[in-house]
DSSP file (Angstrom, degrees, kcal/mol; ACC not computed):
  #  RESIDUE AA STRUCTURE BP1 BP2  ACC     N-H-->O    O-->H-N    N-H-->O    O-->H-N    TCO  KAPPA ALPHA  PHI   PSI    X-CA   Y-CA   Z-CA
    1    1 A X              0   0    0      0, 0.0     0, 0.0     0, 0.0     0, 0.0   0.000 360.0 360.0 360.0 139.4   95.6   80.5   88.5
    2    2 A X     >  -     0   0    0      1,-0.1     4,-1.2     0, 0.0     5,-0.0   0.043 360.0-119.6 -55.6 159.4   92.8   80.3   91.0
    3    3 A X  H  > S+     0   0    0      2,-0.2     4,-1.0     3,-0.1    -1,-0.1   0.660 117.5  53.1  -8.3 -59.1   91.5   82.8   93.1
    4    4 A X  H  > S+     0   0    0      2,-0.2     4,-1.2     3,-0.2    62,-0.1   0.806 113.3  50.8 -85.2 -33.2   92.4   80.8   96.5
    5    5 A X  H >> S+     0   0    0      2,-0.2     4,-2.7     1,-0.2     3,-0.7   0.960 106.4  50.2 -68.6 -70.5   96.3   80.7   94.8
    6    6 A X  H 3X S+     0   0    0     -4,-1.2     4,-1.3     1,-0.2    -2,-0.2   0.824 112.7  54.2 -54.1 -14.4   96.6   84.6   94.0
    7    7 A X  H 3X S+     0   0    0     -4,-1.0     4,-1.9     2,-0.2    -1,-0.2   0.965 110.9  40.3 -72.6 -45.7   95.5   84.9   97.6
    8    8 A X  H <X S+     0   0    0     -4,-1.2     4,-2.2    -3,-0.7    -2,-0.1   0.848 110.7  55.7 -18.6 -55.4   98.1   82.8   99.0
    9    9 A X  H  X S+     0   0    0     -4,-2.7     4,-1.2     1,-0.3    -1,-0.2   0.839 120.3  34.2 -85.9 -31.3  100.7   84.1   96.8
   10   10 A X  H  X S+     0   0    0     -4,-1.3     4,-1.7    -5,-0.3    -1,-0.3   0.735 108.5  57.5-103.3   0.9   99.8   87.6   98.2
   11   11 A X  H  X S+     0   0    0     -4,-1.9     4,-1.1     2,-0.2    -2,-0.2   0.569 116.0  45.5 -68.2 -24.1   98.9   87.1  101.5
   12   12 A X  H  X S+     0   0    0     -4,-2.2     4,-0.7    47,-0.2    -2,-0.2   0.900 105.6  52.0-111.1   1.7  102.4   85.7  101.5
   13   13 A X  H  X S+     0   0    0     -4,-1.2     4,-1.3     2,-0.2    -2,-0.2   0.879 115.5  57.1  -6.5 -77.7  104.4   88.5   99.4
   14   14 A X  H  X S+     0   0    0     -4,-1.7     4,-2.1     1,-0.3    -2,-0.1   0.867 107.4  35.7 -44.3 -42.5  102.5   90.6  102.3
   15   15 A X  H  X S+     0   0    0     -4,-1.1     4,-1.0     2,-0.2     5,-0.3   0.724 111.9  63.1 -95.5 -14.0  103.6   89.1  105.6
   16   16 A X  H >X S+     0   0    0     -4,-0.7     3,-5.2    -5,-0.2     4,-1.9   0.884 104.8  47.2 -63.6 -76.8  107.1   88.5  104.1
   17   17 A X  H 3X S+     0   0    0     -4,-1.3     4,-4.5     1,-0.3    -2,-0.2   0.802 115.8  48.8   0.0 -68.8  107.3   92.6  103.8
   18   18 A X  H 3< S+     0   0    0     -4,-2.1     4,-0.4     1,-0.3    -1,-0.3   0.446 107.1  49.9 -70.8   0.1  106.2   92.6  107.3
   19   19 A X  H <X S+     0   0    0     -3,-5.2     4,-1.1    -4,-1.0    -1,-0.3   0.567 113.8  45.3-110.0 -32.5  108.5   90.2  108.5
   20   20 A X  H  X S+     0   0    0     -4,-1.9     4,-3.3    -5,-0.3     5,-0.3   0.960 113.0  55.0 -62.6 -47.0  111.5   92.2  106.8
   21   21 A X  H  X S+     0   0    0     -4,-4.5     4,-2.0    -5,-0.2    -2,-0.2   0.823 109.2  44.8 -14.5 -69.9  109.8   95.4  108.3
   22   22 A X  H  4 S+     0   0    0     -4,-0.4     4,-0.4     2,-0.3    27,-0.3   0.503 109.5  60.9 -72.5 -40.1  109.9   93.9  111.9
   23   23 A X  H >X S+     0   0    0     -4,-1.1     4,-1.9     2,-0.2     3,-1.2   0.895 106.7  39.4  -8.2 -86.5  113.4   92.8  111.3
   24   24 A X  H 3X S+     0   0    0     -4,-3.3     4,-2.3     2,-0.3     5,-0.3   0.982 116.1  57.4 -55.9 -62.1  114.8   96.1  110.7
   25   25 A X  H 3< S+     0   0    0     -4,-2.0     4,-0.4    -5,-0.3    -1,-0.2   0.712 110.5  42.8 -32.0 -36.3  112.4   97.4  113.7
   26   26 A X  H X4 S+     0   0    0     -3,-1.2     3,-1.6    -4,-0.4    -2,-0.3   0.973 113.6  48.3-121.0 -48.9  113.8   95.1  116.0
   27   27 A X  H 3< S+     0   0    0     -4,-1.9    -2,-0.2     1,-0.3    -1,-0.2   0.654 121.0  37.1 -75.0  11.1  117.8   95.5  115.1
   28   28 A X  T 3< S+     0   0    0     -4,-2.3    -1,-0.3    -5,-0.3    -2,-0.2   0.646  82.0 121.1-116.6   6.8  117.7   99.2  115.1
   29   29 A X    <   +     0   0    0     -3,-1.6     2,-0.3    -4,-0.4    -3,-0.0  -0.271  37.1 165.2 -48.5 130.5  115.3   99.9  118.0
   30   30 A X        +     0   0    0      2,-0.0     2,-0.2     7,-0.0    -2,-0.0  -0.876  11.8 179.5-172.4 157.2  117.2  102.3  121.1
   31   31 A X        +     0   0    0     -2,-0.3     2,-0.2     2,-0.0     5,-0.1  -0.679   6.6 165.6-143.9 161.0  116.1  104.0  123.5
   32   32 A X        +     0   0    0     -2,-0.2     2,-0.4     3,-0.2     3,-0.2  -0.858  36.4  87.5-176.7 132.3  117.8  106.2  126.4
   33   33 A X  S    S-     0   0    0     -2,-0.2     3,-0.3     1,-0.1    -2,-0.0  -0.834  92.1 -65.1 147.4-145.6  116.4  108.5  128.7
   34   34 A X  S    S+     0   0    0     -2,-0.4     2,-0.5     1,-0.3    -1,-0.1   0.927 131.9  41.5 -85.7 -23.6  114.5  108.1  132.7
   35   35 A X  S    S+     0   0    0     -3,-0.2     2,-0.3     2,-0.0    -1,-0.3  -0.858  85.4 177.8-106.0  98.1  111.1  105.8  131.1
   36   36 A X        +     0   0    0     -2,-0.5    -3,-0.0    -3,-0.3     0, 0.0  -0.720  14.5 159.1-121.7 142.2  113.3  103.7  128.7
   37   37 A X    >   +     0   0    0     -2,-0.3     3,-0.7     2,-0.0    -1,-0.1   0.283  38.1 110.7-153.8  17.5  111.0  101.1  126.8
   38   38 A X  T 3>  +     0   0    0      1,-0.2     4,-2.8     2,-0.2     5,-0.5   0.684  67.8  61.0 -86.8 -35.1  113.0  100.3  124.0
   39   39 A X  H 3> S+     0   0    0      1,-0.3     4,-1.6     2,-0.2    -1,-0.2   0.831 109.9  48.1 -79.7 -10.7  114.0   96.3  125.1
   40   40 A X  H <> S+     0   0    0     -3,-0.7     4,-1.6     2,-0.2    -1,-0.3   0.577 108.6  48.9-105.3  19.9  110.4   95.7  124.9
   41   41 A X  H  > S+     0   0    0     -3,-0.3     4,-2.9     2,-0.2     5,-0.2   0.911 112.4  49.5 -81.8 -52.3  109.9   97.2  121.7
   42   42 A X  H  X S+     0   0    0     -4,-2.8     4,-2.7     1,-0.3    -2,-0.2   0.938 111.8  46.4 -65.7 -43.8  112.7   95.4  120.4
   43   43 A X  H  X S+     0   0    0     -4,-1.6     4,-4.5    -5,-0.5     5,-0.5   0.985 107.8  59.9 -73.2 -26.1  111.4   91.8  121.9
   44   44 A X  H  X S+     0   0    0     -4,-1.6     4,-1.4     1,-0.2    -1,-0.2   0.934 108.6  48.8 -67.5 -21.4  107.9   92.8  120.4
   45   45 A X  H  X S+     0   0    0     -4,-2.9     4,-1.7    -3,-0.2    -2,-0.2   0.933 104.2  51.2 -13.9 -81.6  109.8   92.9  117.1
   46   46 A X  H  X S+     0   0    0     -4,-2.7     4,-2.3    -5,-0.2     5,-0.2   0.887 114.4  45.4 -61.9 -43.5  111.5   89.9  117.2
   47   47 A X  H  X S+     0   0    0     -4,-4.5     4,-0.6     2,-0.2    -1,-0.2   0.801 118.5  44.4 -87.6  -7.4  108.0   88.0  118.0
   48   48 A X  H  X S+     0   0    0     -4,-1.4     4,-2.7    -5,-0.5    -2,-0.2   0.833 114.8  44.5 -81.2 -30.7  106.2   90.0  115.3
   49   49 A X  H  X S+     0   0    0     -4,-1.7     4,-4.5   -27,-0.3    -2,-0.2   0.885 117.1  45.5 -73.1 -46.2  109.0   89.5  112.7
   50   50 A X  H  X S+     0   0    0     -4,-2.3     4,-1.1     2,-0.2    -2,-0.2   0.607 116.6  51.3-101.4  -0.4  109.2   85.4  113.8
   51   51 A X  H >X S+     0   0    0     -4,-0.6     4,-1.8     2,-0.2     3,-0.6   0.960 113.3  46.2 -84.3 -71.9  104.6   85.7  113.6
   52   52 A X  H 3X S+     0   0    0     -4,-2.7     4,-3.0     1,-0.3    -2,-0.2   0.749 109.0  55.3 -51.0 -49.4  105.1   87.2  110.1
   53   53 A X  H 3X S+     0   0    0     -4,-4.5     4,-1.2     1,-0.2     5,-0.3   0.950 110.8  39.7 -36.9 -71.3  107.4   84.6  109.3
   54   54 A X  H <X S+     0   0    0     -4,-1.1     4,-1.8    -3,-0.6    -2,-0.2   0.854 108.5  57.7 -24.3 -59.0  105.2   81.7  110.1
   55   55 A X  H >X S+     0   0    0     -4,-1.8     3,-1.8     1,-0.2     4,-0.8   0.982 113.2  54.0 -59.8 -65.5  102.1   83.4  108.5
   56   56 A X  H >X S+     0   0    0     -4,-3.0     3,-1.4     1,-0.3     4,-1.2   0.639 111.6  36.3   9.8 -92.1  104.9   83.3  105.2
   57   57 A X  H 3X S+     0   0    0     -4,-1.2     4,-3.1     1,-0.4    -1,-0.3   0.542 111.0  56.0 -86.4 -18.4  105.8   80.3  105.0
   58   58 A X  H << S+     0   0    0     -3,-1.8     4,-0.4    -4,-1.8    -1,-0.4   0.498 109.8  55.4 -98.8 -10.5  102.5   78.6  105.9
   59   59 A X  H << S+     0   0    0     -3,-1.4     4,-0.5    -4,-0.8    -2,-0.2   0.616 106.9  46.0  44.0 -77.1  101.1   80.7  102.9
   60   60 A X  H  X S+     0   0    0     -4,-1.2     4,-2.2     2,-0.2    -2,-0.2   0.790 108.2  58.4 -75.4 -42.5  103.6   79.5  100.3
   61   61 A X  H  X S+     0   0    0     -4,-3.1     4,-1.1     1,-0.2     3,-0.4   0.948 108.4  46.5 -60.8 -34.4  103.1   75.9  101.4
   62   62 A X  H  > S+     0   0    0     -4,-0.4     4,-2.8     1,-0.3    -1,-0.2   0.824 115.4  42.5 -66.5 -34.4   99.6   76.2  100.7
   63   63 A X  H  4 S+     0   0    0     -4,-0.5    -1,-0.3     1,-0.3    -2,-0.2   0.835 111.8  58.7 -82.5 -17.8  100.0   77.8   97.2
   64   64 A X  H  < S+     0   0    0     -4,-2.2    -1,-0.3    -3,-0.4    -2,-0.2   0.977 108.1  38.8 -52.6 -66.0  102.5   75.6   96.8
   65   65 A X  H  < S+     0   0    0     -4,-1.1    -2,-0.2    -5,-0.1    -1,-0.2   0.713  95.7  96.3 -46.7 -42.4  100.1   72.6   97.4
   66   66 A X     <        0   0    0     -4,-2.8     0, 0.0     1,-0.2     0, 0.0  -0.171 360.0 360.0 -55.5 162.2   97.0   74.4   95.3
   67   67 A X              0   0    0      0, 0.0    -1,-0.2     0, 0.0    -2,-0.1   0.205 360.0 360.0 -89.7 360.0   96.9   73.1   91.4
């Protein structure tokens, strides 16, 4: 296996993690109290979790693709 493959394959192994991470971050974020900031935690979640995704999958196709 290549160099430029084992990078792939653990640059995507990495953002998958970070996209389950970010996941979990954004359904269990809450918040209460007089500065409440908790819905934009949760939406930065959701677009970090659906970035991680991306980086993923765009990753795998590649290692996919290497020989």
């Amino acid at each position: 296996m290549s160099k430029r493959k084992k990078g792939y394959l653990i640059l995507h192994i990495i953002m998958l993690l970070l996209t389950v991470i970010a996941i979990i971050c954004a359904a269990t974020v809450k918040g209460s109290g007089f500065l409440d900031l908790s819905n934009i935690a949760e939406v930065i979640c959701w677009i970090a979790a659906f970035a991680f995704g991306a980086v993923s999958s765009l990753a795998f196709a590649r290692f996919r693709k290497i020989k």
